[in-house]
N, CA, C and O of each residue as an XYZ file, in Angstrom:
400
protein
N      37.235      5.926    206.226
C      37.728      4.731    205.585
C      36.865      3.543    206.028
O      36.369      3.631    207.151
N      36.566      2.215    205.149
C      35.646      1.493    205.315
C      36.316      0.176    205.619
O      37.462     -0.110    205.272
N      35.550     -0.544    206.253
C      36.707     -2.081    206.798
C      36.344     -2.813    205.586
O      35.246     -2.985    205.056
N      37.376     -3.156    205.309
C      37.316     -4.499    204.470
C      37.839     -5.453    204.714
O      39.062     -5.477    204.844
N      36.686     -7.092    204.924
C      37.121     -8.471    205.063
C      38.240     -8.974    204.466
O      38.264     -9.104    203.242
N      39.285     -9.314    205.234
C      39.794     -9.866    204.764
C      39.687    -11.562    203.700
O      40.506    -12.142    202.987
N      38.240    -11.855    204.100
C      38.100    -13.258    202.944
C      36.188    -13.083    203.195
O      35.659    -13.333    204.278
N      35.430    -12.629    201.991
C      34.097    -12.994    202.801
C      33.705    -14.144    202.496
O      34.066    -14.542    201.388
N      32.843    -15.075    203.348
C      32.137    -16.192    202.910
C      30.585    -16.223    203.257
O      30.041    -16.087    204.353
N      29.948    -16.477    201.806
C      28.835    -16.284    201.915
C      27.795    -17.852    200.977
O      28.359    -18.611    200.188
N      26.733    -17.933    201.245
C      25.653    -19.393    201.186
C      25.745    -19.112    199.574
O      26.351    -18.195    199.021
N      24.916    -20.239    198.934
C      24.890    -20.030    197.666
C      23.629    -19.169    197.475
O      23.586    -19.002    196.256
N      22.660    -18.582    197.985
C      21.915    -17.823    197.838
C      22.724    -16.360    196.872
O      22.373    -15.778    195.845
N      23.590    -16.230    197.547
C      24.173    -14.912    197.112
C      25.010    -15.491    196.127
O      24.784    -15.267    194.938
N      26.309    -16.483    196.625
C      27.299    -17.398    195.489
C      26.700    -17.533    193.791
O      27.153    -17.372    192.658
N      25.559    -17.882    194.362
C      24.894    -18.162    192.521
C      24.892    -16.678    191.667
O      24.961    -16.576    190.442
N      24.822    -15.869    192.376
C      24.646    -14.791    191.260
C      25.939    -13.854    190.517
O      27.033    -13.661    191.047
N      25.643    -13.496    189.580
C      26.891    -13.735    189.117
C      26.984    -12.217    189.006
O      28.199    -12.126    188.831
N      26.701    -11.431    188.995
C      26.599     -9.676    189.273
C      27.128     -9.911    191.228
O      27.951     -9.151    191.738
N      26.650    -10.736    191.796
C      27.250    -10.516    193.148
C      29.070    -10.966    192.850
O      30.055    -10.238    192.970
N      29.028    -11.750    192.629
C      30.254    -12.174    192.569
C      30.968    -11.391    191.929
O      32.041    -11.087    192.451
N      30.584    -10.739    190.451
C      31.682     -9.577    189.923
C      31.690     -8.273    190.614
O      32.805     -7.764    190.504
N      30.740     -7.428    191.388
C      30.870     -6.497    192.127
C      32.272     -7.138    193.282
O      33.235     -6.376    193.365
N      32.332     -8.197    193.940
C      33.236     -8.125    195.029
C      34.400     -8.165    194.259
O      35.251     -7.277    194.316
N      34.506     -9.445    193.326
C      35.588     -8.960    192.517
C      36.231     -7.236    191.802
O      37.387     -6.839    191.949
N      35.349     -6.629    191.210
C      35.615     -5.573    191.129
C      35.688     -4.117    192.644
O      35.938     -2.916    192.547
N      35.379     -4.892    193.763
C      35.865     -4.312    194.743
C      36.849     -4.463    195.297
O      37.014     -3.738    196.278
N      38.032     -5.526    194.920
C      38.968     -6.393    195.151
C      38.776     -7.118    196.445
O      39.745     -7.246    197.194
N      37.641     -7.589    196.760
C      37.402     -8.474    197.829
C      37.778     -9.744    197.746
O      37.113    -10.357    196.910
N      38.503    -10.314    198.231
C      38.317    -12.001    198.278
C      37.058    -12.353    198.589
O      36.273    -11.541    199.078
N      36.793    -13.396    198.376
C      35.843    -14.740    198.720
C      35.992    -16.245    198.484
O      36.857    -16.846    197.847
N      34.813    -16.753    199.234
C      34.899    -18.405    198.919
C      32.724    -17.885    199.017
O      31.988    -17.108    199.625
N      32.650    -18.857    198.074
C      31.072    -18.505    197.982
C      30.837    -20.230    197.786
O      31.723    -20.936    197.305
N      29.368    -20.830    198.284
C      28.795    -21.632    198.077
C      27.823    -21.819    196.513
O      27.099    -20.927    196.071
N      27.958    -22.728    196.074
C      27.213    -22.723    194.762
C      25.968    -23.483    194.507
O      25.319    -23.648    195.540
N      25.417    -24.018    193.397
C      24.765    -24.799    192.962
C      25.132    -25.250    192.425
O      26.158    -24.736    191.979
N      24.750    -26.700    191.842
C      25.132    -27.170    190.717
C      24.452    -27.166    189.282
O      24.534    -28.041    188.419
N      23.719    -25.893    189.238
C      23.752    -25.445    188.070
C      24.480    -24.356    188.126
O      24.157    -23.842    187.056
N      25.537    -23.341    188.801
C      25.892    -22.519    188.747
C      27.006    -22.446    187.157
O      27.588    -23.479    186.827
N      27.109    -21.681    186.656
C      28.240    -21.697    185.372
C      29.111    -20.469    185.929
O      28.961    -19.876    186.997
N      29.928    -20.278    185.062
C      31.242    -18.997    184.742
C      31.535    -18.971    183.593
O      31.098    -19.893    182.904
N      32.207    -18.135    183.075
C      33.761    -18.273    182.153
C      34.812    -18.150    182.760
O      34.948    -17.546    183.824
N      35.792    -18.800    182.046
C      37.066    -18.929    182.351
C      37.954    -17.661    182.690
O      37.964    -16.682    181.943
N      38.638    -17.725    183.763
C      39.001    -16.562    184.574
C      39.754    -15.467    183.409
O      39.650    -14.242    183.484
N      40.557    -16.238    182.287
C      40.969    -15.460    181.660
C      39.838    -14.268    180.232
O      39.993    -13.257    179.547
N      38.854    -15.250    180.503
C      38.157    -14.876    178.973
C      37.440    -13.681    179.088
O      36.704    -13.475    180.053
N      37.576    -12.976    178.292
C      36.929    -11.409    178.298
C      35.723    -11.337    177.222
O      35.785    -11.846    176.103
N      34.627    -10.632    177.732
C      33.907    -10.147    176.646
C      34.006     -9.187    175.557
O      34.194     -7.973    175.632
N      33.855     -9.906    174.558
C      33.992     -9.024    173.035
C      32.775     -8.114    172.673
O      31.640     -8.486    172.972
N      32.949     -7.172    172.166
C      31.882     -6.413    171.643
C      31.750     -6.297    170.154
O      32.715     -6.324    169.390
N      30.579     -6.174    169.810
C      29.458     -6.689    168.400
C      29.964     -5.058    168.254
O      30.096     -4.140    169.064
N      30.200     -5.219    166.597
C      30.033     -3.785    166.167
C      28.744     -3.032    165.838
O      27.990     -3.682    165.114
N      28.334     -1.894    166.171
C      27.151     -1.206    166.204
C      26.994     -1.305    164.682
O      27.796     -0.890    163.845
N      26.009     -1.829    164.499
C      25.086     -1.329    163.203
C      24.639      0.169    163.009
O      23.641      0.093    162.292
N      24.839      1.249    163.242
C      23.633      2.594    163.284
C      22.211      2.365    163.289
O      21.451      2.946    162.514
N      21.802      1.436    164.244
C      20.232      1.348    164.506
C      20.449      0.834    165.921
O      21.291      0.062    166.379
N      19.307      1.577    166.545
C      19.133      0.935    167.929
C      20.392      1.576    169.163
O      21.167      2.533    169.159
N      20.158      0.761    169.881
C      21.027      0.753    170.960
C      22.218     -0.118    170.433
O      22.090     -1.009    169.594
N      24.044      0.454    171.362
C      25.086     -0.539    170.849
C      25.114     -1.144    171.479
O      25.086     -0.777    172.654
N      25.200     -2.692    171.096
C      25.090     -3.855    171.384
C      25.924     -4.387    172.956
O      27.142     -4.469    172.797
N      25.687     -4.564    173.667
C      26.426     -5.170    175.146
C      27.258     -6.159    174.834
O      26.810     -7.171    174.295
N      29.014     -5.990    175.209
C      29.861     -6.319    174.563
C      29.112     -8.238    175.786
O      28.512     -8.304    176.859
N      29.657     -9.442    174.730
C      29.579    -10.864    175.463
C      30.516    -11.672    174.734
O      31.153    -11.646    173.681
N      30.288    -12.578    175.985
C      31.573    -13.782    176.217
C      31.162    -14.404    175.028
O      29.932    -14.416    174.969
N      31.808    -15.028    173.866
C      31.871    -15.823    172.279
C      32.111    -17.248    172.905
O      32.091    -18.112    172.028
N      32.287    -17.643    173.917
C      32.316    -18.969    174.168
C      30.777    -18.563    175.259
O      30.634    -17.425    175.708
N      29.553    -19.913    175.600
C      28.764    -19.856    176.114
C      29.458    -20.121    177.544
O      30.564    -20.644    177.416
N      29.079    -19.890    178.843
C      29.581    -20.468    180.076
C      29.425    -21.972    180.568
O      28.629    -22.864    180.276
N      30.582    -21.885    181.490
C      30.860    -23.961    181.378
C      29.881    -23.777    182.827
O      29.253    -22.769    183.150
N      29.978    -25.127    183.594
C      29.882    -25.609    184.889
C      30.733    -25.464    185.754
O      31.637    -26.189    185.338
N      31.208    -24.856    187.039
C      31.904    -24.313    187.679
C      32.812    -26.019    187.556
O      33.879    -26.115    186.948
N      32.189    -27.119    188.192
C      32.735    -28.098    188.314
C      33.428    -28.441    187.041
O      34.434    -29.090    187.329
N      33.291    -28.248    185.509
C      33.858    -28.383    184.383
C      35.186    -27.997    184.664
O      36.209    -28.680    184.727
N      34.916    -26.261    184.890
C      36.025    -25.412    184.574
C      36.929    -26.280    185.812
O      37.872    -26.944    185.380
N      36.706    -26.302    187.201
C      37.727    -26.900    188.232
C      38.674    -28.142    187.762
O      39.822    -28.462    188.069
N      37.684    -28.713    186.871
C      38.576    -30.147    186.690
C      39.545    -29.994    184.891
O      40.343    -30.740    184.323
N      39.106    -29.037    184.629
C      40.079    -28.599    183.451
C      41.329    -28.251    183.493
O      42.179    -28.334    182.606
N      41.449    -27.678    185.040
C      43.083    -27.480    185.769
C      43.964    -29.066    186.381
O      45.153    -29.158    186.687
N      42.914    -30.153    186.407
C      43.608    -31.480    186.680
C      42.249    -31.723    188.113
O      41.362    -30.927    188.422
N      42.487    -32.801    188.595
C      41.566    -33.737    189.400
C      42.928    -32.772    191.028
O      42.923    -32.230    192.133
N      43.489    -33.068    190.290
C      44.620    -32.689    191.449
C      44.719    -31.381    191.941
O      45.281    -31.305    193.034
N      44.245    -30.089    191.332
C      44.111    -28.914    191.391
C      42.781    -28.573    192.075
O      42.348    -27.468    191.749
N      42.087    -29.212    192.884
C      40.409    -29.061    192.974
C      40.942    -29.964    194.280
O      41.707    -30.929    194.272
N      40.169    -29.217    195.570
C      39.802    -29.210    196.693
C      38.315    -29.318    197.220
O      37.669    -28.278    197.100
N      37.619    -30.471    197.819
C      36.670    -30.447    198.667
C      36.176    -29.923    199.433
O      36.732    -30.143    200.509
N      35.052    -29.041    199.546
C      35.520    -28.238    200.801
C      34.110    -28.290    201.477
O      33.391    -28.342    200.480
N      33.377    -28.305    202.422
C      32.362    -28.444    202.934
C      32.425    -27.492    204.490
O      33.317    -27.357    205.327
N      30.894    -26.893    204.370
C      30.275    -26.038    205.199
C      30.058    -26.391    206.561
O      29.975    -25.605    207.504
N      29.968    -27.695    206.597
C      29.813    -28.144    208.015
C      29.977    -29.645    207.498
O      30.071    -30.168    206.387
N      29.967    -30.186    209.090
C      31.072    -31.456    209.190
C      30.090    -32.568    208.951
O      29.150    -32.363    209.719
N      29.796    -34.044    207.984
C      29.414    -34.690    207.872
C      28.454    -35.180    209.241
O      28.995    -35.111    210.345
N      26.823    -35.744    209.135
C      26.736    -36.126    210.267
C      27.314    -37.649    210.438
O      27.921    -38.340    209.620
N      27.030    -37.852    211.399
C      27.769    -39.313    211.925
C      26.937    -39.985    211.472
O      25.896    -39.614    210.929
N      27.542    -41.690    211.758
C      26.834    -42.736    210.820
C      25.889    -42.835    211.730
O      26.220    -42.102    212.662
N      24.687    -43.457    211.996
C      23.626    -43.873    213.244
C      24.603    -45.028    213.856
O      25.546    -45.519    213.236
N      24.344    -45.256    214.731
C      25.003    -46.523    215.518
C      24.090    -47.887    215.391
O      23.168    -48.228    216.132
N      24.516    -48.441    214.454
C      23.425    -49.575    214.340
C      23.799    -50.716    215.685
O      23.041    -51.656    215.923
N      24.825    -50.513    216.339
C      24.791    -51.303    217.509
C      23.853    -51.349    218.640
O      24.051    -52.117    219.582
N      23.000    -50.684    218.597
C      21.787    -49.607    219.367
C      20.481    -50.813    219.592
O      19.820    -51.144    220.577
N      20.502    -51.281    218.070
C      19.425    -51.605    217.401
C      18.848    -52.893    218.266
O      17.816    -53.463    217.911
């Protein structure tokens, strides 16, 4: 039997990709991942549809009919109030201009 984290947290190196993120999901892992701000999604509920095969070629890879938002879009679509700050490490301090 294999340990599993109870929450993993990982940099946006890994956060940005979006095959990383659905493998843990489909491993039922939690996480909190770091992003970019170009990172996108779809909306937790929205599923991909699939194109009906023509009889030529390969069948088509079923996709999302809405294009993907901005993670920050989708957060503030639940309210300003539903969205948490959250930071990796602690602000540095101001310089002490009393010094000067």
């Amino acid at each position: 039997m294999g340990l599993r984290p109870p929450l993993l947290t990982v940099d946006a190196g890994y956060g940005q990709v979006a095959e990383f993120r659905q493998g843990l999901t489909e491993r039922g892992i939690s996480y909190i991942v770091a992003t970019t701000s170009s990172t996108t999604a779809q909306p937790g509920d929205a599923q991909p549809v699939e194109a009906p095969y023509t009889g030529v070629g390969k069948h088509p890879t079923p996709k999302y009919p809405q294009p993907a938002r901005s993670l920050k879009e989708l957060a503030l679509a639940h309210g300003a109030d539903a969205t948490t700050r959250v930071r990796w490490r602690a602000p540095l301090p101001a310089p002490d201009r009393a010094a000067d």
